[in-house]
BALOBA-1460 file (C-alpha; in Angstrom, 3 decimals):
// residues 328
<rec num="1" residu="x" x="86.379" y="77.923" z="149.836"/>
<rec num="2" residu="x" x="83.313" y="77.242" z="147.871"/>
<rec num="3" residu="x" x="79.959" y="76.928" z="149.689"/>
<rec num="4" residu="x" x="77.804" y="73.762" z="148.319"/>
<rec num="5" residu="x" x="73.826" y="73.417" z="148.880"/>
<rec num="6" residu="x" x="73.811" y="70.217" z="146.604"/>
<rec num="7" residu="x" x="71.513" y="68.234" z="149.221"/>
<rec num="8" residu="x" x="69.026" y="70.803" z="150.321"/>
<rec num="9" residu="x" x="67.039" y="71.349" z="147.793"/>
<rec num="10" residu="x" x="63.969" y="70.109" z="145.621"/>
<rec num="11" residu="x" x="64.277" y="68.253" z="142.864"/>
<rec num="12" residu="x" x="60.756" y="67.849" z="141.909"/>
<rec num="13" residu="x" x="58.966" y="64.913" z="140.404"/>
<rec num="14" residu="x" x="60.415" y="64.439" z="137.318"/>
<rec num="15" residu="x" x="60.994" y="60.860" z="137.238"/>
<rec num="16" residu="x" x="57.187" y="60.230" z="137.200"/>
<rec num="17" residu="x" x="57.436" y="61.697" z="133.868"/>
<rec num="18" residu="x" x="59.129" y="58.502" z="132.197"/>
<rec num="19" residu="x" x="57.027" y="55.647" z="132.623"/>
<rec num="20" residu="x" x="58.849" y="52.348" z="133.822"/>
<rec num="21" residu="x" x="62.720" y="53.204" z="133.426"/>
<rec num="22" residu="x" x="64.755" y="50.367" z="133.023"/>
<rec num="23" residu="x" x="68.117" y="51.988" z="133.905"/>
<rec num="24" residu="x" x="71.474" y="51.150" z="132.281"/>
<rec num="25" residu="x" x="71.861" y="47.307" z="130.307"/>
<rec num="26" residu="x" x="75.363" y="46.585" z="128.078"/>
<rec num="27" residu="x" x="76.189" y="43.163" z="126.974"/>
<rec num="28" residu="x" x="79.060" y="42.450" z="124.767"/>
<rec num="29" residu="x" x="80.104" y="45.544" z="123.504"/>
<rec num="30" residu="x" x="83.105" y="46.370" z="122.066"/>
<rec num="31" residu="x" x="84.574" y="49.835" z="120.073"/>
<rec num="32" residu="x" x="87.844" y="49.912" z="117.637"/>
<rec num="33" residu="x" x="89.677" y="52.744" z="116.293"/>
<rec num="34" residu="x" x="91.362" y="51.347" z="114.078"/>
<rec num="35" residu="x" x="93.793" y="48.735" z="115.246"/>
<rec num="36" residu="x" x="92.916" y="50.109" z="118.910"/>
<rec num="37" residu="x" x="90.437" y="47.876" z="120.727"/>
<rec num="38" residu="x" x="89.097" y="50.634" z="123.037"/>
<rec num="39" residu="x" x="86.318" y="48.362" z="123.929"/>
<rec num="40" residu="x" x="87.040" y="44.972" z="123.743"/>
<rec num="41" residu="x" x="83.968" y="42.610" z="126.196"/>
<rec num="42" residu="x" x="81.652" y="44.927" z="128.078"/>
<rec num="43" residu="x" x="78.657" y="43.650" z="129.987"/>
<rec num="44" residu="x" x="77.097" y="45.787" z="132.830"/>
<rec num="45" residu="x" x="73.430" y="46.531" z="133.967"/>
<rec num="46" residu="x" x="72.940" y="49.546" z="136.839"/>
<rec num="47" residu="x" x="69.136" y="49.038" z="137.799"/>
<rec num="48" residu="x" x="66.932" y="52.252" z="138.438"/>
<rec num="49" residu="x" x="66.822" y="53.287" z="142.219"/>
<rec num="50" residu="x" x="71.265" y="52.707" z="142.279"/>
<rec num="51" residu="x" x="74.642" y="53.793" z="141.637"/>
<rec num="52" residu="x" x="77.145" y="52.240" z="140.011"/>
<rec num="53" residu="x" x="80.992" y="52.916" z="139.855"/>
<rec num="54" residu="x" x="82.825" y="52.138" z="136.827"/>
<rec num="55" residu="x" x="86.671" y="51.877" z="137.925"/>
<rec num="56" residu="x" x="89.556" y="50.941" z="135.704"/>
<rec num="57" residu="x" x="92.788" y="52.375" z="135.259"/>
<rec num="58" residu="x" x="93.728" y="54.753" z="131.882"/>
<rec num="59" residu="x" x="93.646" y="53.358" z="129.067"/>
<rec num="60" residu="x" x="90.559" y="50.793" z="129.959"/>
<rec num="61" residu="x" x="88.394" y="52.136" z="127.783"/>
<rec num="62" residu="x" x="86.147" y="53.952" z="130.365"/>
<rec num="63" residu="x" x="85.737" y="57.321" z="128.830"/>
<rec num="64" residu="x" x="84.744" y="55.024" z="125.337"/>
<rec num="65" residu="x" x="82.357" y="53.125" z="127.320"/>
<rec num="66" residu="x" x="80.588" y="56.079" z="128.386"/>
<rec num="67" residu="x" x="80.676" y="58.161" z="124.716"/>
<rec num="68" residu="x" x="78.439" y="54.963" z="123.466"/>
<rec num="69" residu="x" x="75.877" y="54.925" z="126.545"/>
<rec num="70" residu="x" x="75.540" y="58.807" z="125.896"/>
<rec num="71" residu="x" x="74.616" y="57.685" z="122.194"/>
<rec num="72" residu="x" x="77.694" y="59.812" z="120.848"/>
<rec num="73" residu="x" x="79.609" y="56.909" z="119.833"/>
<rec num="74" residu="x" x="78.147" y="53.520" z="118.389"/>
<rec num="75" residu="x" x="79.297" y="50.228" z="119.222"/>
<rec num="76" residu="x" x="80.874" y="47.432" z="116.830"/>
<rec num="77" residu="x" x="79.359" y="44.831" z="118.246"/>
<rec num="78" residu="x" x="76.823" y="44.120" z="121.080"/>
<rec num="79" residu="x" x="73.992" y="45.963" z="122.263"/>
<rec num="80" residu="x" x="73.242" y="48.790" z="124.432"/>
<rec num="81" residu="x" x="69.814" y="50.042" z="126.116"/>
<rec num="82" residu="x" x="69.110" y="53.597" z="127.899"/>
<rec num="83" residu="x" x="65.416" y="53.412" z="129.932"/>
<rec num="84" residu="x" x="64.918" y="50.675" z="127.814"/>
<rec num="85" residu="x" x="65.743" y="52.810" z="124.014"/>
<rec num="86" residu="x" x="68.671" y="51.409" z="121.946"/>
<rec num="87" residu="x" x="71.005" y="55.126" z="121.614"/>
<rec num="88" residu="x" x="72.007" y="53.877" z="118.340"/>
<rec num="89" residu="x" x="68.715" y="53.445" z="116.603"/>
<rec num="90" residu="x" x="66.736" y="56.053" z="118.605"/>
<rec num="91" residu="x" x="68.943" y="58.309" z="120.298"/>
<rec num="92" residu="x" x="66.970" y="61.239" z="120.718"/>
<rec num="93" residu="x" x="65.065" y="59.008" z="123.294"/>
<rec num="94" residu="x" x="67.778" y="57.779" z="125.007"/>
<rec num="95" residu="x" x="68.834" y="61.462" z="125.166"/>
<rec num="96" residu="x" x="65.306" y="62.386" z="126.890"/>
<rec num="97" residu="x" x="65.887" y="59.831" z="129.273"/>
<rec num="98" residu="x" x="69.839" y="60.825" z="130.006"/>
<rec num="99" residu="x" x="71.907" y="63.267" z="131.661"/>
<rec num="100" residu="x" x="75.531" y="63.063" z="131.149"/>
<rec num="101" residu="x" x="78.270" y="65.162" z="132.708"/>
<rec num="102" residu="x" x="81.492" y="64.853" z="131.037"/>
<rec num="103" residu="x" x="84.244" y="65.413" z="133.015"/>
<rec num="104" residu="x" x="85.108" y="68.470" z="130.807"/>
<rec num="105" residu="x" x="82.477" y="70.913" z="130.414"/>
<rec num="106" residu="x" x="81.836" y="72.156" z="127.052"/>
<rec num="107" residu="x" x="80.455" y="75.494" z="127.950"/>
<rec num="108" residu="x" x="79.352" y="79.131" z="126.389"/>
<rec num="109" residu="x" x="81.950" y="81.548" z="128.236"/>
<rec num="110" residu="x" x="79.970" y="84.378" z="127.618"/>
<rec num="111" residu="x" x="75.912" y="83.140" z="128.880"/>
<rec num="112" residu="x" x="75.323" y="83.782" z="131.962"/>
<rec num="113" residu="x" x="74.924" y="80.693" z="134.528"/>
<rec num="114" residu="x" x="71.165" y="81.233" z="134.938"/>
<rec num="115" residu="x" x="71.507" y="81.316" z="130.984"/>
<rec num="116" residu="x" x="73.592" y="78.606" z="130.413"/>
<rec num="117" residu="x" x="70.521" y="76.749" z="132.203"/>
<rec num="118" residu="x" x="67.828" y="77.846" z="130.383"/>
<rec num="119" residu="x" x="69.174" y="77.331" z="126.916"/>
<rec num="120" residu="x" x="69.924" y="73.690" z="127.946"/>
<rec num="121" residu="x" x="66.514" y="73.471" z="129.083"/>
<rec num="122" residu="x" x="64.553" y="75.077" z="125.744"/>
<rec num="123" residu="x" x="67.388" y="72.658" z="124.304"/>
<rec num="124" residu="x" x="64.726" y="69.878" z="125.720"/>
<rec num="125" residu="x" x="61.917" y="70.851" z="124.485"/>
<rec num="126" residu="x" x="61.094" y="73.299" z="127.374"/>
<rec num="127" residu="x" x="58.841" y="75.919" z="127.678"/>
<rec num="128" residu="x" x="60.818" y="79.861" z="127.969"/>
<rec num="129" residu="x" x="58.836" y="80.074" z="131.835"/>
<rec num="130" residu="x" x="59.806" y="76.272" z="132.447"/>
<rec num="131" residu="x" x="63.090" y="76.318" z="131.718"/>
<rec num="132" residu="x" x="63.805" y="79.452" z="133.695"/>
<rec num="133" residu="x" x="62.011" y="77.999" z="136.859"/>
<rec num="134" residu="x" x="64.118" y="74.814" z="136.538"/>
<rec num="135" residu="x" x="67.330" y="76.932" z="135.938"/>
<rec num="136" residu="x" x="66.485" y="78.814" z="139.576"/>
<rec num="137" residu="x" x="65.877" y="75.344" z="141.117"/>
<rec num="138" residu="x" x="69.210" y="74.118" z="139.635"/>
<rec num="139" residu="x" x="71.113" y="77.187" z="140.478"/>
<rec num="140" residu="x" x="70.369" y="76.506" z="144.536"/>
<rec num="141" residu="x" x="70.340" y="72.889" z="144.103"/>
<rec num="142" residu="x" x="74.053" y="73.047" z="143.225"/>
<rec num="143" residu="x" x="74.808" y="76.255" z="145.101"/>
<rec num="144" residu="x" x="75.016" y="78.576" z="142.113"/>
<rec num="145" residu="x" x="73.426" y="81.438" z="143.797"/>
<rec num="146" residu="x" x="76.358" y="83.826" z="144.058"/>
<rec num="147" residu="x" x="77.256" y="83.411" z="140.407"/>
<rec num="148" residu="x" x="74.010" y="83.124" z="138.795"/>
<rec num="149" residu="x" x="74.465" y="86.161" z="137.015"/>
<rec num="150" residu="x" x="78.164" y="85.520" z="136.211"/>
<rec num="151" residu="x" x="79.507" y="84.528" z="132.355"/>
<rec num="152" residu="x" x="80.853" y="80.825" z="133.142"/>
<rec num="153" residu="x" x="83.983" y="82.107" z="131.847"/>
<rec num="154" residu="x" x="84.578" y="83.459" z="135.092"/>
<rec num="155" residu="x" x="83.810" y="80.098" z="137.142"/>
<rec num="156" residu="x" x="86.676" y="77.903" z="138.655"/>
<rec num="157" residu="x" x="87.060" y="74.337" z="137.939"/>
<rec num="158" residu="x" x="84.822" y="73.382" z="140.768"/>
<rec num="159" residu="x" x="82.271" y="75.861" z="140.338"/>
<rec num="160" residu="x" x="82.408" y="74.531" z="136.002"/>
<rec num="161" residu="x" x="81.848" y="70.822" z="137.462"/>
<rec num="162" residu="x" x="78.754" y="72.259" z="139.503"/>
<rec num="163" residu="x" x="77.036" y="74.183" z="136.432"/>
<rec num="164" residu="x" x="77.889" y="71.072" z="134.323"/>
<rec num="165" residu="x" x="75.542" y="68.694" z="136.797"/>
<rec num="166" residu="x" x="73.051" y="71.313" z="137.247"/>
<rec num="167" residu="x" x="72.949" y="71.039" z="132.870"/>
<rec num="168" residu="x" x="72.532" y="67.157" z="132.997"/>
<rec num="169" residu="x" x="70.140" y="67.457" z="135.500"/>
<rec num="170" residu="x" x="67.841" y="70.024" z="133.422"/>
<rec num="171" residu="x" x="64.901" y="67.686" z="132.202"/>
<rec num="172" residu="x" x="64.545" y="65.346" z="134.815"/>
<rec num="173" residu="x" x="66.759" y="61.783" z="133.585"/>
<rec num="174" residu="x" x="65.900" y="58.975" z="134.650"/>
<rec num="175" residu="x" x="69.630" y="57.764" z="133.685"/>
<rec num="176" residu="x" x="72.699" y="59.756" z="134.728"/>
<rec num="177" residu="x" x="76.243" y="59.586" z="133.725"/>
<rec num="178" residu="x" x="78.659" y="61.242" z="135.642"/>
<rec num="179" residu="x" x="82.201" y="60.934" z="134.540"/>
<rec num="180" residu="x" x="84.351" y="62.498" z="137.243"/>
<rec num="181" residu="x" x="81.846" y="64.571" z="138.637"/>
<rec num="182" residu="x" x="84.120" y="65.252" z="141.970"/>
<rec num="183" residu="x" x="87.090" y="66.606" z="139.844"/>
<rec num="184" residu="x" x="87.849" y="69.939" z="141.283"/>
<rec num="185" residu="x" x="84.995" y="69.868" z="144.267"/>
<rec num="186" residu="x" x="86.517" y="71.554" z="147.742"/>
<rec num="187" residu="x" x="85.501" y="69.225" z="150.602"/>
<rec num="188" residu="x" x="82.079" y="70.702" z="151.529"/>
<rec num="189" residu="x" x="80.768" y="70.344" z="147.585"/>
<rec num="190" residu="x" x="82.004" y="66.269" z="147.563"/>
<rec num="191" residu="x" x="79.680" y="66.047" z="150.874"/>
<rec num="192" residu="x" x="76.942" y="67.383" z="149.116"/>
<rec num="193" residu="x" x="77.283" y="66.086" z="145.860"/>
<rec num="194" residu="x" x="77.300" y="62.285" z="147.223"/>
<rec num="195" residu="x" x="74.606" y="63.229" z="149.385"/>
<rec num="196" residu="x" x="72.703" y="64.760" z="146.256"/>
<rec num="197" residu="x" x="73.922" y="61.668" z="144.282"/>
<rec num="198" residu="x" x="72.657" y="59.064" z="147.330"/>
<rec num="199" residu="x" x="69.115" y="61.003" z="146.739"/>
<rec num="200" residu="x" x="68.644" y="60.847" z="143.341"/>
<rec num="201" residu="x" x="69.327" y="56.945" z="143.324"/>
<rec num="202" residu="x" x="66.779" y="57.096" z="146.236"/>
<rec num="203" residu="x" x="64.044" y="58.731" z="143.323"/>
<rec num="204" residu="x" x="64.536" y="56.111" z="141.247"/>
<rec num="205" residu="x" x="67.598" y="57.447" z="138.891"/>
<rec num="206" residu="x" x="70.020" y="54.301" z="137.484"/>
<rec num="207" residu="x" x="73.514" y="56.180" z="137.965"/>
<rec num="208" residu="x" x="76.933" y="55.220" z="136.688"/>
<rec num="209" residu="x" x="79.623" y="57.313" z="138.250"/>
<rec num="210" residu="x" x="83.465" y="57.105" z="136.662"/>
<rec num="211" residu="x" x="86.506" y="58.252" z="139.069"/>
<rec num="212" residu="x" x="89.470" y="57.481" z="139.789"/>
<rec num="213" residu="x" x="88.888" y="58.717" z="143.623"/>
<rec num="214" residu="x" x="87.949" y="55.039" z="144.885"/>
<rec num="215" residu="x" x="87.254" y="56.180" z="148.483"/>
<rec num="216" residu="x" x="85.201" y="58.634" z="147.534"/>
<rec num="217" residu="x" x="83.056" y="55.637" z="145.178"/>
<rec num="218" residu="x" x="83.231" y="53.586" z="148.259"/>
<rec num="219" residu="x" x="80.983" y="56.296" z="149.785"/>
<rec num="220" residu="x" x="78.788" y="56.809" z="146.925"/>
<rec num="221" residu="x" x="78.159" y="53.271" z="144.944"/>
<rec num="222" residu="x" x="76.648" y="50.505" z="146.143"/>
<rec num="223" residu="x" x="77.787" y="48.198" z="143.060"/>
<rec num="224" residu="x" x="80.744" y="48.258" z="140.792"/>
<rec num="225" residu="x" x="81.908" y="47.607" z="137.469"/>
<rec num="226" residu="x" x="85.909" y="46.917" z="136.756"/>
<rec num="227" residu="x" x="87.038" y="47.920" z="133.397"/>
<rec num="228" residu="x" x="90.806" y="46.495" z="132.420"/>
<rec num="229" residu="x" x="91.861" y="46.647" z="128.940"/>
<rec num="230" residu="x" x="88.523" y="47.195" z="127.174"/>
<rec num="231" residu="x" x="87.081" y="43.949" z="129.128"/>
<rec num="232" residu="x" x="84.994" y="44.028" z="132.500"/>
<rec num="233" residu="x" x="85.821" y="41.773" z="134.910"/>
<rec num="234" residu="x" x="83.579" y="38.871" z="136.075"/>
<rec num="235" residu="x" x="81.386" y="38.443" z="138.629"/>
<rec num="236" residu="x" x="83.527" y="35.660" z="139.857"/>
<rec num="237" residu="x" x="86.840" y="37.397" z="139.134"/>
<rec num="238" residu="x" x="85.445" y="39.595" z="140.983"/>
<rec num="239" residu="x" x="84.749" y="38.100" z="144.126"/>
<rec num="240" residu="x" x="88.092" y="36.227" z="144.403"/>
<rec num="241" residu="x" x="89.709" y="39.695" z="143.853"/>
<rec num="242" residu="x" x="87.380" y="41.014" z="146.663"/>
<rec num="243" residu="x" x="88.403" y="37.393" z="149.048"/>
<rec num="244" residu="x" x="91.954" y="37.719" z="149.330"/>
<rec num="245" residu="x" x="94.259" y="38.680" z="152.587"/>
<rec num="246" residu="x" x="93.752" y="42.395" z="153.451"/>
<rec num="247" residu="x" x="95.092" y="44.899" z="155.613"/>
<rec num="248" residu="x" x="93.196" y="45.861" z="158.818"/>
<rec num="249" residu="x" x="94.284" y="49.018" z="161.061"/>
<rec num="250" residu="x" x="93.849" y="49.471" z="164.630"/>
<rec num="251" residu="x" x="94.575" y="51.591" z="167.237"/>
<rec num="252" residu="x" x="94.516" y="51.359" z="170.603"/>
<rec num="253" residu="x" x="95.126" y="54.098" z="174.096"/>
<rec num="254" residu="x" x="97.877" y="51.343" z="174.748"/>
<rec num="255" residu="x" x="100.015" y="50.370" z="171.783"/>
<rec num="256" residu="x" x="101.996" y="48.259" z="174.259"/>
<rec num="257" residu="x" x="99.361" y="46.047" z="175.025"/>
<rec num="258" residu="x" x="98.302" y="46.226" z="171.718"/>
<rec num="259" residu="x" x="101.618" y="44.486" z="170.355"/>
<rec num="260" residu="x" x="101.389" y="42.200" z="172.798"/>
<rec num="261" residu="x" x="98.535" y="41.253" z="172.222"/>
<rec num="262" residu="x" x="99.298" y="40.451" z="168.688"/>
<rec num="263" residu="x" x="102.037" y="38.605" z="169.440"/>
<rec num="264" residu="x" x="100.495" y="36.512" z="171.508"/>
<rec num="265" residu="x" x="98.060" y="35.699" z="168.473"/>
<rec num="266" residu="x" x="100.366" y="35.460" z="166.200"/>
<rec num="267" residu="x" x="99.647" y="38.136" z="164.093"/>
<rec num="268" residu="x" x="102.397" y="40.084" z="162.173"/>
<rec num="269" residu="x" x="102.087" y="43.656" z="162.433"/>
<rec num="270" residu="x" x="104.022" y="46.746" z="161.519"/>
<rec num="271" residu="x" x="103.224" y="50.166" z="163.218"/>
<rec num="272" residu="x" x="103.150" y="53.735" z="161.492"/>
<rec num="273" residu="x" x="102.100" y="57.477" z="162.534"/>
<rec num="274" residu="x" x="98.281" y="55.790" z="161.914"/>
<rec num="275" residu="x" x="98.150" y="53.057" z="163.987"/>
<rec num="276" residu="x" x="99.082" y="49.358" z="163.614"/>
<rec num="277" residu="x" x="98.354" y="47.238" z="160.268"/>
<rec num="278" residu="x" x="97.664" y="43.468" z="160.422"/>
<rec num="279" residu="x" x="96.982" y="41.235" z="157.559"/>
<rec num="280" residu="x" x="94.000" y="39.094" z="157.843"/>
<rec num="281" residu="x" x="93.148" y="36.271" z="155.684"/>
<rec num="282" residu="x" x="88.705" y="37.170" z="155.822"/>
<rec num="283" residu="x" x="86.559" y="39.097" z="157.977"/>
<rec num="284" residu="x" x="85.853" y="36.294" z="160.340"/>
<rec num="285" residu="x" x="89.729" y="36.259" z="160.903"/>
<rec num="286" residu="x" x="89.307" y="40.200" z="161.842"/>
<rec num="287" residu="x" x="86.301" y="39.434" z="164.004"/>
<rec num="288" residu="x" x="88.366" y="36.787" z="165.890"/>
<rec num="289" residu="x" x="91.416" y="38.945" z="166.160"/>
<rec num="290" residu="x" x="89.093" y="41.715" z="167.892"/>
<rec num="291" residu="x" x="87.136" y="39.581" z="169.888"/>
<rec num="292" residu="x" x="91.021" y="38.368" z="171.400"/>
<rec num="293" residu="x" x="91.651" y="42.065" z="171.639"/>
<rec num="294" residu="x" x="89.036" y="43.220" z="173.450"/>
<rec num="295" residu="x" x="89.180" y="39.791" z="176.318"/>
<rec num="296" residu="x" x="92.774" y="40.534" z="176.593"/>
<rec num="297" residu="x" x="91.763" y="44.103" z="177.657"/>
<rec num="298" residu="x" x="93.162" y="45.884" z="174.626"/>
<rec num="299" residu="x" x="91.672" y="49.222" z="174.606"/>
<rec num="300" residu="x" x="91.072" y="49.208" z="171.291"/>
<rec num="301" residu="x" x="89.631" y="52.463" z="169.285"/>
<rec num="302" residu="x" x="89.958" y="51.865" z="165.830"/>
<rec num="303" residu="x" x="89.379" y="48.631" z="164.057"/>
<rec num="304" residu="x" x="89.048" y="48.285" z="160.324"/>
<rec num="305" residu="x" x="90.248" y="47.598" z="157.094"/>
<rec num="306" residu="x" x="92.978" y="49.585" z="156.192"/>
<rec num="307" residu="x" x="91.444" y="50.373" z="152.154"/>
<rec num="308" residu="x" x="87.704" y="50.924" z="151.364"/>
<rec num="309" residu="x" x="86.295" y="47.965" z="149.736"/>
<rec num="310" residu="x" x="86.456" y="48.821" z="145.865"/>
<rec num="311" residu="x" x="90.671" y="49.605" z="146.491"/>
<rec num="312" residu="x" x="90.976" y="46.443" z="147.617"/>
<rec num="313" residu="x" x="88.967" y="44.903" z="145.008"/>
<rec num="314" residu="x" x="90.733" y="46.719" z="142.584"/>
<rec num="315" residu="x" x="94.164" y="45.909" z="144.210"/>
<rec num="316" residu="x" x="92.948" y="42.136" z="143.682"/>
<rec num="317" residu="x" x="91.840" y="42.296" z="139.775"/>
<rec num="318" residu="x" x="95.410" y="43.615" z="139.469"/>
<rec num="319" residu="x" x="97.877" y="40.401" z="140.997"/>
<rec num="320" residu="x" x="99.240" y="38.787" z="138.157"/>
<rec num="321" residu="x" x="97.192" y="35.988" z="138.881"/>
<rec num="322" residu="x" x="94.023" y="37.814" z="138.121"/>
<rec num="323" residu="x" x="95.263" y="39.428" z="135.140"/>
<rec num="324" residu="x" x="96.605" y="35.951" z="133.710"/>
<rec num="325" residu="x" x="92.705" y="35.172" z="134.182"/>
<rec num="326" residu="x" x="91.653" y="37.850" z="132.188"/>
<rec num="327" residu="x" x="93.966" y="37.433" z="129.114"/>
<rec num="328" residu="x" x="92.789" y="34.105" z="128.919"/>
């Protein structure tokens, strides 16, 4: 199992070094290939100092999205800014402000991790004696220690994922893109990358984060952006999605009372090997249907929704309702 030490170590004070970072803004963009509208509406802004998840299903034009914020693709229409630098007219700024880790990593098989590092680093400008300092600071900020001295061609998927954050983090961004930066992680690395994420939002750092692991966002993100057919969703779109009936599980040290209770409230229910699932219509409806739990002397142990927050969100964007909405 692979040992992670993504939270315990320091990242230094790069972000001083780029004055007044204005994190992520997109408004209006779209991208064709040909008679494919990758892109069609996007409009997003992640602030420095947050992370944002950018959720859609295949096909929605996410991975598009993010080739144009990393400068590698340019828009047809609308405009884009990086730290406040537009990556199609100045690029090489936006790429001094960015780190982007593609959820493939491009890598040199035959350099050495601790090498791999270091020529990113002189890649930006570094000093030889800067770069290697940085590359030992990366190298036990992701956990790297073991295989420092390792070609990458030897690394498993996990262990490519962790070299390929420690490269976006070389110079310090004050923007990060991380496009399924999880993929591969064993369950001690996703601890520490979220906590590693959580911290570098805490410096200051605008992040937008792309998986398809939506509990694992719910942990991570404290915004979101919906992507569905080239088009994100709405603020408004989103919070009806985000308003509708949900599913709430509970458990109790006495099912029997438990159903009782609910039928005595009314509440339909249906029991699995996890507990009991009611549909509420809000969270004040929850609220009330624990506060008539716990005076009827439920023992109740577990009471929540069923689905993180940005599931059932997503769930919501796709009723047919919703997705009418968005044609239109």
């Amino acid at each position: 199992m692979e040992q992670a030490h993504m939270g315990h170590a320091h990242m230094g004070h790069a972000h001083l070094e780029h004055s007044a970072p204005q994190g992520i803004s997109v408004t209006g963009v779209s991208r064709s290939f040909g008679s494919v509208h990758a892109v069609r509406d996007a409009t997003l802004t992640v602030p420095p100092g947050s992370v944002t998840a950018l959720i859609g299903p295949n096909g929605a034009g996410k991975t598009t999205l993010l080739l144009m914020l990393a400068s590698l693709l340019a828009p047809d229409t609308g405009t884009i800014t990086i730290a406040g630098h537009d990556p199609v007219t100045d690029p090489q700024a936006v790429r001094a402000a960015m780190g982007w880790m593609p959820d493939v990593l491009g890598s040199w098989p035959s350099l050495s991790v601790r090498a791999s590092l270091e020529v990113t680093g002189r890649m930006y400008r570094m000093t030889r004696p800067a770069a290697a300092a940085r590359a030992t600071e990366l190298i036990g900020l992701t956990g790297l220690e073991a295989l420092a001295d390792r070609p990458s061609r030897v690394l498993s998927r996990g262990q490519k994922q962790r070299l390929s954050l420690a490269r976006a983090l070389v110079h310090s961004p004050s923007v990060l893109l991380l496009d399924e930066p999880a993929s591969g992680l064993d369950p001690a690395a996703r601890v520490a990358l979220r906590e590693l994420v959580r911290r570098l939002a805490g410096e200051g750092t605008a992040i937008l984060v792309s998986s398809h692991v939506l509990a694992e966002l719910d942990e991570m993100a404290d915004a979101a952006v919906y992507l569905a057919d080239g088009v994100t969703a709405s603020a408004e779109r989103i919070a009806q999605a985000g308003a509708g009936a949900r599913s709430w599980r509970i458990r109790s040290l006495d099912p029997n009372a438990l159903g009782g209770a609910l039928r005595a409230a009314g509440a339909a229910a249906d029991t699995d090997h996890l507990g009991t699932l009611v549909q509420v219509s809000s969270e004040a409806a929850a609220a009330e249907l624990l506060a008539r739990l716990v005076t009827a002397g439920v023992p109740v142990t577990a009471f929540g929704p069923a689905v993180g927050d940005l599931e059932h969100t997503f769930e919501g964007l796709n009723r047919p309702a919703l997705q009418d909405g968005a044609s239109a």
